[in-house]
C-alpha positions as CSV (number, residue, x, y, z in Angstrom):
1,X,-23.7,19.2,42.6
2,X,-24.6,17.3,45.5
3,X,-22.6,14.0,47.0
4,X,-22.9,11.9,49.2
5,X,-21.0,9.1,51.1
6,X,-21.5,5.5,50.1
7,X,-21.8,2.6,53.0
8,X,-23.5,0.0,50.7
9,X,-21.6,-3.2,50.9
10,X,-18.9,-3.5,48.1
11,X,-18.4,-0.3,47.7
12,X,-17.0,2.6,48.6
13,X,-16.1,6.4,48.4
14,X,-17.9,9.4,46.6
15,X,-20.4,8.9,43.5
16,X,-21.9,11.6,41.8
17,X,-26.0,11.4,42.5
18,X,-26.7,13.0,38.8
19,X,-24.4,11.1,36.7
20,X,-24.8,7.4,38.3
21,X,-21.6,6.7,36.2
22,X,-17.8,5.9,38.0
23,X,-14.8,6.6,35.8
24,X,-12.5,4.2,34.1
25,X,-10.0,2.5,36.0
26,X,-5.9,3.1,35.2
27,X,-6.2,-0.6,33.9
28,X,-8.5,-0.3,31.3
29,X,-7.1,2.9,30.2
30,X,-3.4,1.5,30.0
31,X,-4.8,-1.8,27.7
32,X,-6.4,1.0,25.1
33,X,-3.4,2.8,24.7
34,X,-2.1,-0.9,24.2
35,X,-4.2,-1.7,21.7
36,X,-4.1,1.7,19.7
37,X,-0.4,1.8,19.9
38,X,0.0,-2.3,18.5
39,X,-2.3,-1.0,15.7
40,X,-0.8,2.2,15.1
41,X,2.5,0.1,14.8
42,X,0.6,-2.0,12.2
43,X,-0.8,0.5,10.2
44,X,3.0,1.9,9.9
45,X,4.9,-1.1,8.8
46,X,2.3,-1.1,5.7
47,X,2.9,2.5,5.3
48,X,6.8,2.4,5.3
49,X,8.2,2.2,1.8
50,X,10.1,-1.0,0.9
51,X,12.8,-0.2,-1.0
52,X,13.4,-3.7,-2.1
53,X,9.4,-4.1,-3.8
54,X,10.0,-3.7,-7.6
55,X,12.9,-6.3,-7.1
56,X,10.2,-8.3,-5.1
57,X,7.5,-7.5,-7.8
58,X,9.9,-8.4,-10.9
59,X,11.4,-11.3,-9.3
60,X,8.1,-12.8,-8.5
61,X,6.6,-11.6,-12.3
62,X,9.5,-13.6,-14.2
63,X,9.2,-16.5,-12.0
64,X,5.3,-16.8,-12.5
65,X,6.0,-15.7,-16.5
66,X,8.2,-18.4,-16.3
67,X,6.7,-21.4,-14.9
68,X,3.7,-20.5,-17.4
69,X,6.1,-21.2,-20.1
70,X,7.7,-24.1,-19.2
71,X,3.7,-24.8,-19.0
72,X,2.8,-23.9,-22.7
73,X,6.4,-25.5,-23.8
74,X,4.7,-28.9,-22.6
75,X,1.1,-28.1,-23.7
76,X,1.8,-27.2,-27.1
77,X,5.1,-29.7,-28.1
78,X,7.3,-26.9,-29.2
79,X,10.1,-25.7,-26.7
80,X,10.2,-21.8,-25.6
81,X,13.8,-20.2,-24.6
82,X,14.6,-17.2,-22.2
83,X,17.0,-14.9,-22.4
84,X,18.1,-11.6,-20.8
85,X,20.5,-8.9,-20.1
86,X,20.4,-5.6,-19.0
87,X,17.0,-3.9,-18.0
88,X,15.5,-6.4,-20.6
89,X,14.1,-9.9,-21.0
90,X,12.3,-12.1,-23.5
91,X,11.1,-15.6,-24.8
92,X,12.0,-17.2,-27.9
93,X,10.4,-19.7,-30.1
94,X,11.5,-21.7,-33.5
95,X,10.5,-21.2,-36.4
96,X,9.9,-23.5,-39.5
97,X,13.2,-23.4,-40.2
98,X,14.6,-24.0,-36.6
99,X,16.2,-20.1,-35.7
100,X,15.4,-18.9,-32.1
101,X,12.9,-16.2,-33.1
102,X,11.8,-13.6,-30.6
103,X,7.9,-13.7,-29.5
104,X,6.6,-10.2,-30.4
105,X,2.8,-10.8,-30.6
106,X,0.4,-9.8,-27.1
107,X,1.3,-13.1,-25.4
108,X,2.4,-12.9,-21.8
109,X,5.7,-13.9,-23.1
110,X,6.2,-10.4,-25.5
111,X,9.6,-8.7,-24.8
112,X,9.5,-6.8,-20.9
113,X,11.4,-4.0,-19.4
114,X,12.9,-4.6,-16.0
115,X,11.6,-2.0,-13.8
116,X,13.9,1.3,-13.1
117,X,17.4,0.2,-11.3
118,X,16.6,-3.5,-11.4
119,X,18.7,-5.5,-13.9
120,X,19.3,-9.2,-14.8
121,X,22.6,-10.0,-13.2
122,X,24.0,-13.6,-14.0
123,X,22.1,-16.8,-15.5
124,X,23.3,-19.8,-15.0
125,X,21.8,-23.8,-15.5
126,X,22.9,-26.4,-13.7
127,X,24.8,-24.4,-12.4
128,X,27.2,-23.7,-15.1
129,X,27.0,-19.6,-16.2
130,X,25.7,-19.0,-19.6
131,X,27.2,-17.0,-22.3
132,X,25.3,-14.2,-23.5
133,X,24.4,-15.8,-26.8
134,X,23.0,-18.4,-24.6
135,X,19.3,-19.5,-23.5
136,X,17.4,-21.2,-20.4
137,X,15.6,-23.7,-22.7
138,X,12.0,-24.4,-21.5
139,X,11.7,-28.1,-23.2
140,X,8.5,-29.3,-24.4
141,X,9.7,-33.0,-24.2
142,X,11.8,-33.9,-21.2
143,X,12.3,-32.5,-17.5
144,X,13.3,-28.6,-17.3
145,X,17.2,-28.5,-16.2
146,X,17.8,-26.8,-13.0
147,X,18.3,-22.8,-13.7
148,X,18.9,-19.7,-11.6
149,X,18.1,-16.2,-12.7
150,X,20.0,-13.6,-10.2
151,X,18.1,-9.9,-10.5
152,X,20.0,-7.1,-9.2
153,X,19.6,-3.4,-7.9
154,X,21.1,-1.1,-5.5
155,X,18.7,-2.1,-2.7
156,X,19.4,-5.9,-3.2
157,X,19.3,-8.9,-4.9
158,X,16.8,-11.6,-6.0
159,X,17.1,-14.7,-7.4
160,X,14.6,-16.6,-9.9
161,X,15.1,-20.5,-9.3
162,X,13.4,-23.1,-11.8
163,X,13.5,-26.9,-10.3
164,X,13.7,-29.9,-12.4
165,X,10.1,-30.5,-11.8
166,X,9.0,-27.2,-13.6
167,X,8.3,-25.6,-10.2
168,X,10.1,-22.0,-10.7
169,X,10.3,-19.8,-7.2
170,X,11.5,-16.4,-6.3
171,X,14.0,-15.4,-3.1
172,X,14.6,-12.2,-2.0
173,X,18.7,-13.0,-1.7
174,X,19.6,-11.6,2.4
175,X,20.7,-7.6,2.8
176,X,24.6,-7.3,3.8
177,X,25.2,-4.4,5.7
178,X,27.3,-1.7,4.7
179,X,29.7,-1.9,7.9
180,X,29.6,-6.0,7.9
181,X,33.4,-7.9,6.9
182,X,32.5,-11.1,6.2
């Protein structure tokens, strides 16, 4: 391999005559590693198991299955109820004689299972707890009163919010630590 000594101005040292190519320089190296190791960091984060996403997932499910009732309540002139306990959940309608009657049919609003290790944990509106004979009343006639749905597991809390307005919303309720005192 033959080499030879550069005097051109602008440059200087070796080059090799038969590749006509110089190397890369330590800067451009260093700003690919930091490039591959931001997206390696990415790509990580979404790997990483959340222990807290079927409380996410339910939480966010009720809330949507919720609003949609308080939807149909208003659409269709006849009020819907919710209630749950346990793993468990349903809507209710009247019937001609008045009785809360569970929906059963293939509507949205058919009885659900609460994914495994997340339970309904305490219901209150305006902030008063219900009983468990009790229902959140989804009125087809006048404005929704204020509720809160809290969803529990071992990983967390969540809590289901419905707004006067008929706007319901989910929260993710903040992670104490283990070794925190309040």
């Amino acid at each position: 391999m033959e080499t030879g000594r550069v005097n051109s101005p602008g440059q200087s040292g070796f080059y090799c005559r038969f590749c006509g190519q110089r190397g890369f320089t330590l800067i451009e190296l260093l700003v690919v590693m930091v490039v591959m190791g931001v997206a390696l960091g990415l790509v990580m984060v979404q790997l990483m198991p959340d222990n807290r996403a079927p409380l996410r997932e339910e939480a966010a499910r009720l809330a949507l299955l919720l609003e949609n009732a308080g939807l149909e309540a208003r659409a269709s002139g006849r009020s819907l109820a919710w209630s749950g306990s346990g793993n468990k959940y349903m809507f209710l309608n009247k019937n001609a004689y008045g009785d809360w009657i569970r929906i059963d049919d293939d509507s949205p609003f058919r009885p659900r299972l609460l994914s495994e290790g997340v339970g309904v944990g305490e219901v209150s509106v305006e902030e008063q707890l219900l009983k468990p004979d009790e229902y959140v009343l989804l009125s087809a006639h006048s404005f929704a009163l204020p509720f809160r749905i809290r969803l529990s597991s071992v990983n967390g809390s969540a809590s289901v919010t419905g707004k006067s307005t008929g706007d319901v919303v989910f929260s993710l309720d903040e992670v104490q630590s283990a070794n925190f005192a309040p």
